[in-house]
N, C-alpha and C positions, 0 to 999 in steps of 0.2 A: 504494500500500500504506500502511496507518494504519501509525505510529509503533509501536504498542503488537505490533502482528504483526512486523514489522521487528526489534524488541529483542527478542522471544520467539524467532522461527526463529535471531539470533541466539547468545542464550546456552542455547537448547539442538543450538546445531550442528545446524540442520538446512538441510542443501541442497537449491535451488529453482532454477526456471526460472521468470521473469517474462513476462509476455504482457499487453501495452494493446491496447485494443479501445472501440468505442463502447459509451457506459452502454446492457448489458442486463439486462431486466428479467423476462424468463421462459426458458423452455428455448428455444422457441420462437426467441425472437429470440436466442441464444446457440447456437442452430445457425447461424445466418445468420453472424453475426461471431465466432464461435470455433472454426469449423470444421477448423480449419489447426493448431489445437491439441493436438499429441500425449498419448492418455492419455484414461480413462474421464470423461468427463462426469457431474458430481452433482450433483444437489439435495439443499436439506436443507430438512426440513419442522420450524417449530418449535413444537410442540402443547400443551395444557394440559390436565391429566386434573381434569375441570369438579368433580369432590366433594373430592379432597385440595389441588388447586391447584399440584401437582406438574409439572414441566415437562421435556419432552422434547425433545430434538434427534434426530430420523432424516432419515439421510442413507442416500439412494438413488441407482443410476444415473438418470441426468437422463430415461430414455426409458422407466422403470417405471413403474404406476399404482400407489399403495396403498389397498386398503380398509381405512379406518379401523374400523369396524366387526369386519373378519378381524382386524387389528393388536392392537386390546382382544380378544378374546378368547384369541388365541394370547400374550399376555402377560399376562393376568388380569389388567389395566387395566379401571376404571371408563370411565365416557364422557370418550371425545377430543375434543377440538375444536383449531381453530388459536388460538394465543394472541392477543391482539390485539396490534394494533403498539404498543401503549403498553406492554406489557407487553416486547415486543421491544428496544424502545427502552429498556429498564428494567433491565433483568434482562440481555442479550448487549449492548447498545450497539451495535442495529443497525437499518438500518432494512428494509423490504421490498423485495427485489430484489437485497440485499450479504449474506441467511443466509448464511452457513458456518461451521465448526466452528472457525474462528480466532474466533468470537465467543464463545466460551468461553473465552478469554483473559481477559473482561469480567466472566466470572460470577465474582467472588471469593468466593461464598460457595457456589461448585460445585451451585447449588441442580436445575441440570437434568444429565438422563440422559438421556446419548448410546447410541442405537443405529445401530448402522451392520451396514446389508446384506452379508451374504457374497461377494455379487458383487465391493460398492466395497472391502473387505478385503482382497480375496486378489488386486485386480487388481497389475499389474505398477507401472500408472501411473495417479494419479487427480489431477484438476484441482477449484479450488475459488478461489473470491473469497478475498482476503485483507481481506474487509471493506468494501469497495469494490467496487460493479457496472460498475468497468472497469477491471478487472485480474483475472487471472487467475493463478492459479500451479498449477505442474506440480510433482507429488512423486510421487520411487520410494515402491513399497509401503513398504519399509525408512524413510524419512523420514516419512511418514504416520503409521505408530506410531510415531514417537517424539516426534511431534505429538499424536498421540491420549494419550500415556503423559504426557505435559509439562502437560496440560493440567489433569488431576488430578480430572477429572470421573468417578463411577462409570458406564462403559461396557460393552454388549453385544454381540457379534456375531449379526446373527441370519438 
């Protein structure tokens, strides 16, 4: 776990389960090694709306597909695309294969908007990288938002 996620779950009290695992890099191989892991599996997809330059964090169950194409439209977004990793590495302080929403930690100037699936919301229990693709951490829903709330980025449920 990076320093910066470590001090943040601390001073906003939020209670975790830690879980090591070999560096995985897609759902795919995080079925394989995190199988044993109690709690929704996510991905987070991090986008960039290619005419304003606006940047998004959607986070899904890890076993969803999204149309980006359905996505713009049911949110009256311009054209999506993935952001590039330099842009990743710019803007969350992350690289590909460690997205998660502790990479919002990074954004000090809140410039992306988090949407998060109703599925990964209302689940009981949802897992995510703490910035690093070999580690994992477990948080009740209740810990989630107060993670999502701590982070200070304008968010959606959708």
């Amino acid at each position: 776990m990076t320093h910066e996620v470590e001090q943040f779950l601390d001073l906003h009290k939020i209670q975790y389960k830690l879980h090591t695992h070999p560096a995985v890099f897609t759902c795919e191989e995080a079925e394989t090694h995190c199988k044993d892991i109690p709690g929704l599996a996510c991905k987070n997809l991090f986008l960039k709306e290619d005419k304003t330059g606006q940047y998004f964090l959607v986070i899904l169950p890890a076993d969803k597909r999204m149309n980006l194409k359905d996505f713009q439209s049911q949110h009256n977004l311009q054209k999506l695309s993935f952001a590039r990793d330099e842009r990743l590495a710019e803007v969350l302080k992350l690289t590909p294969g460690a997205v998660s929403p502790f990479g919002l930690i990074n954004d000090s100037e809140n410039k992306t908007v988090l949407y998060i699936d109703a599925v990964v919301w209302n689940a009981p229990i949802v897992t995510f990288h703490p910035n690093v693709n070999t580690e994992t951490l477990e948080l009740t829903h209740e810990m989630f938002k107060k993670c999502v709330e701590g982070f200070g980025n304008e968010y959606k449920i959708v």
